[in-house]
N, C-alpha and C positions, 0 to 999 in steps of 0.2 A: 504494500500500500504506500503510493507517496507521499510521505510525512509534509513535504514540503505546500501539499498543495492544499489550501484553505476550504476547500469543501470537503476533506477528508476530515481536519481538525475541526470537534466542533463549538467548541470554546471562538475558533473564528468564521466559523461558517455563516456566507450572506444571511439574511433572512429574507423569506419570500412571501410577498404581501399579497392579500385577497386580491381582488379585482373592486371596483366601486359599484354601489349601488346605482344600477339601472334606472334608475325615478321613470322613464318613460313606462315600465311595466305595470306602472298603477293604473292606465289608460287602457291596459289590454283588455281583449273580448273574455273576461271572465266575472262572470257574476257573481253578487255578493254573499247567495245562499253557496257557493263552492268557494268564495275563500273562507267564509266563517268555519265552512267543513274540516279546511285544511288548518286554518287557526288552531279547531279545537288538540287536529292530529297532531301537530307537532308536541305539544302542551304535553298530554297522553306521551306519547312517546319519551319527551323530556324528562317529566316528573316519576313516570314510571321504572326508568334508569337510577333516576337517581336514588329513589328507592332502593334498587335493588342494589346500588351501593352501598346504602348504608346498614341493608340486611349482609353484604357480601363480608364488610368488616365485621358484622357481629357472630361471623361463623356461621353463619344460616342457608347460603347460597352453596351449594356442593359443585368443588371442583374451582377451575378459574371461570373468569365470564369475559366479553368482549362489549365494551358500550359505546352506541354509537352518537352521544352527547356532544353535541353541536353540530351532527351533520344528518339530523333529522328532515330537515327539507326534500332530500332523495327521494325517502321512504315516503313522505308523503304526498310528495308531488305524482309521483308517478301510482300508487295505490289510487291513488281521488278519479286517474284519467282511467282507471284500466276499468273494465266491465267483471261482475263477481266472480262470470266462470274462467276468466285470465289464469294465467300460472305463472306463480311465483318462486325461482328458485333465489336461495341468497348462502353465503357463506356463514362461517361462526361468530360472525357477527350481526345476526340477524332475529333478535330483540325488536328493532323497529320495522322492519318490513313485515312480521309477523302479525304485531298489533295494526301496522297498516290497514292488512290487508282485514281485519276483524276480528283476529285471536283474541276472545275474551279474557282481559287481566287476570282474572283471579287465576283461573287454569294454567295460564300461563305463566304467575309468579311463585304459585304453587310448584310446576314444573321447575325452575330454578331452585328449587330447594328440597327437591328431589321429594316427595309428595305424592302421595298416592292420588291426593284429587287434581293432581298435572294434567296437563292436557295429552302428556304420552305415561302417564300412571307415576310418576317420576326416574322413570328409565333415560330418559333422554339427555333431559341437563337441558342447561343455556345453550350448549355448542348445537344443540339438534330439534329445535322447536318445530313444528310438522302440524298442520290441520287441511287436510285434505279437504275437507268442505268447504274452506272458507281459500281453496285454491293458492294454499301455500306448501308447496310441497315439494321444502323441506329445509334444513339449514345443514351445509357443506364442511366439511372440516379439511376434507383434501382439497386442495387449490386447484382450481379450475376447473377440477371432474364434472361439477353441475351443469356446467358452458356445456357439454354433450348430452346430458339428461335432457336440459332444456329444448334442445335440438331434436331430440324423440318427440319430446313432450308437443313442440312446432308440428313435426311430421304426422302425427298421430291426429289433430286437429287437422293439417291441410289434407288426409286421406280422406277423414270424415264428414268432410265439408262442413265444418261447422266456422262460425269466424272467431275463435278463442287464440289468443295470441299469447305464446311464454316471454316471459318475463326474468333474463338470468343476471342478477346483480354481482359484484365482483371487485376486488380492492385493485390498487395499481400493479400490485406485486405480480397478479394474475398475468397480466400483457406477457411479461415474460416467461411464461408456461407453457409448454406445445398445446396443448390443450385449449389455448386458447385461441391460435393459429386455424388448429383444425376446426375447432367449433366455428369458427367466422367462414372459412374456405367452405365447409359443408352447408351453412348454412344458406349462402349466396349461391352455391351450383345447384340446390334442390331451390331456392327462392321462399324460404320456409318462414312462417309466420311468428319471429322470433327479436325480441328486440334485446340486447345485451348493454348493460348499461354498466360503466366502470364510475367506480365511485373512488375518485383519485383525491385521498386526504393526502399527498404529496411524503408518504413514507409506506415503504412497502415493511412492514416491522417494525424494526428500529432503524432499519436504511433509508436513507432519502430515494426515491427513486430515479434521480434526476442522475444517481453516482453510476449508475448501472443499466441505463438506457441511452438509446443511440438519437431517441429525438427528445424533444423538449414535453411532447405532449405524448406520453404512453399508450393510450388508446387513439386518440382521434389523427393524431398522424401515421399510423397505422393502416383508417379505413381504405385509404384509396388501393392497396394493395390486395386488398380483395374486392373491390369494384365496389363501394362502399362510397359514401356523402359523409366528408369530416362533420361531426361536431361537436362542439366543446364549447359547454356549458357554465354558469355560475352556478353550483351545487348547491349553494347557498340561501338562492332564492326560492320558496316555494312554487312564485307566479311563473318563474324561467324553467321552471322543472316539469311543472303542469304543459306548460305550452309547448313543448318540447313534446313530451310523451304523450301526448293528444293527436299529435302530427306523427310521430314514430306508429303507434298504434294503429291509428288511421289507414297510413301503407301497409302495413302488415296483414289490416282486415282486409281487402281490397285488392289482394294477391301482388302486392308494390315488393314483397322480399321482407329480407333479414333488414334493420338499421344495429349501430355502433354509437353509444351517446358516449362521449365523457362529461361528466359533472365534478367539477375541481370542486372541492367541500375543503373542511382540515377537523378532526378528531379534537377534543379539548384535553380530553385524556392519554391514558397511554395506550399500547397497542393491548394492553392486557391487566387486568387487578396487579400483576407482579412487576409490570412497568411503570416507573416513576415517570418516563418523559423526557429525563433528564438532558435528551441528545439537541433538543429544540432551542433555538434561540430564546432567550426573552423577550426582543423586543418581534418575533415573529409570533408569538403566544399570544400578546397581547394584540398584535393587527388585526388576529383571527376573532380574538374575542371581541373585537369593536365591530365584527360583520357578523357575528352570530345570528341565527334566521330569524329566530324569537321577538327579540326586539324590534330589528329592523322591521318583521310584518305585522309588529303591534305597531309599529308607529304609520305604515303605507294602510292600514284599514281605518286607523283616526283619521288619518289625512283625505279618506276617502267617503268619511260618515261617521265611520260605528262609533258607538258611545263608549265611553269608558267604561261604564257601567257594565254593557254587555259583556267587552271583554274581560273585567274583573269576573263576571258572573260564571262565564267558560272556564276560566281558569279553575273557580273554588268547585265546581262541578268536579271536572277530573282529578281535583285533588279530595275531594271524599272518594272518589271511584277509587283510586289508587290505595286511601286507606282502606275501604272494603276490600281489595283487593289480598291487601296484604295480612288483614283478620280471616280472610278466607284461606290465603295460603299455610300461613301460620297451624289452622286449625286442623289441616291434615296429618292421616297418619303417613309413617314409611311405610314403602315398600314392605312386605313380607317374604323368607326363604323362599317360599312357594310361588313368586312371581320369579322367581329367575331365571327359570329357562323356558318360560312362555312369551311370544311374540314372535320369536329368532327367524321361523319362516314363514311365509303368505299365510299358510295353512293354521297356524299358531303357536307348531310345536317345535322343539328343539333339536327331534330325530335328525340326524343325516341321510339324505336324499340323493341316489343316484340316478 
């Protein structure tokens, strides 16, 4: 590694700043019963995290967990555009694309704390939240394997003509994956109903990505290599995320192919409960924090009408749902012996099948 050179060191490593607030996007074609929608989503997602941090320090959460606390916008931009029977794949970090998509809190923070009343019985953990009904199916722990799931999950809708479009989310770290090569190459020569959306908090772990990639933009300078339309997004914005994946969608139902989104977001935390962060600039920490979604979209819906009132009222909503949630989770039992080698195959049992 060359010592000498200042992106390696990160005591002096540049720091890299959001993008600015769009103000023209208060003007966009989206109506104010769908951004109160998305308002409330972010909130939920927010407060639900952080929750589940502060049960994660009290020894209550089993195993590590992955939070994605200040790059909620994704999650809820593109759940608000999609239709319910859409498919959602997402990695182990996908806490917010879960409840996006409609995973009911309690089950789901139940599920974090390993829980009989989880929503996969408490087998799963944080790493693997999964509700098939509500068209999320499933959370990834191998890097980039879903990118090919989702590619079935496409094909399988374009056989059956139905217009259901997958949905496969994915960190930057992913770009560099074969996996991710092939899923874009196959997904473009069959023309499959498949949108893949890289969610570039600009550190693939605790590596910058920027150390170990050949362009500046990991996903979106990419698309043209598989006959793909760059784009690259503000992650940050709920309104830019919605209008994005409204338009992604749109082609997909409509036999237009695969799209490639990138949305730059930045993580507030670390890459994990056991990462401090420590690799980040300060004064890059705090650029990130002055663009957080939150804010910024509470102040573009006052600017646009909504009362305070309202939005304090959203707020105190999701924050009883969250403590119900967490008296709900709390309340369950463990697991028992006798769940442990039941689910293992389709059928339910743990036999070996040849």
């Amino acid at each position: 590694m060359p010592t000498d050179d200042p992106r390696y060191d990160y005591a002096r490593r540049p720091a890299r700043y959001p993008p600015p607030v769009d103000r023209s996007l208060a003007a966009a074609d989206i109506d104010m019963d769908t951004r109160l929608d998305m308002y409330r989503r972010l909130h939920e997602l927010r407060q639900f995290e952080k929750r589940a941090y502060d049960l994660f320090m009290q020894n209550l959460v089993k195993g590590t967990s992955h939070l994605s606390l200040g790059m909620e916008a994704v999650a809820t931009g593109f759940a608000t555009a999609m239709h319910p029977d859409d498919y959602t794949f997402a990695t182990y970090r996908g806490h917010a694309h879960s409840l996006a998509r409609g995973m009911e809190m309690g089950p789901a923070m139940a599920e974090l704390l390993g829980r009989e009343n989880g929503v996969l019985g408490g087998k799963g953990g944080s790493m693997h939240l999964t509700d098939v009904e509500k068209g999320m199916m499933g959370s990834y722990a191998i890097i980039g394997a879903h990118l090919c799931i989702a590619n079935g999950a496409a094909w399988s809708a374009q056989m059956r003509g139905t217009d259901q479009v997958a949905v496969a989310f994915f960190g930057d770290g992913t770009t560099n994956i074969g996996a991710f090569h092939e899923a874009l190459n196959m997904a473009k020569i069959w023309e499959l109903p498949v949108v893949f959306v890289c969610e570039n908090n600009l550190y693939m772990e605790y590596t910058p990505i920027d150390l170990i990639t050949a362009v500046p933009n990991p996903a979106a300078d990419r698309a043209a290599a598989y006959g793909l339309e760059k784009i690259l997004i503000d992650g940050n914005d709920p309104d830019a995320v919605f209008l994005t994946a409204r338009k992604a969608l749109a082609r997909a139902r409509s036999g237009g192919g695969p799209s490639l989104v990138e949305a730059v977001t930045y993580r507030s935390g670390g890459h994990s409960r056991a990462d401090p962060g420590k690799y980040r600039p300060e004064e890059e920490i705090e650029a990130w924090r002055q663009r957080d979604p939150i804010p910024m979209y509470h102040d573009r819906l006052l600017g646009l009408g909504t009362s305070e009132a309202d939005l304090s009222g959203i707020e105190r909503q999701v924050a009883q749902a969250v403590d119900a949630a967490t008296e709900f989770a709390k309340a369950g039992r463990e697991p028992g012996e006798e769940t442990l080698l039941t689910e293992v195959f389709a059928d339910g049992g743990s036999r070996w099948r040849n």
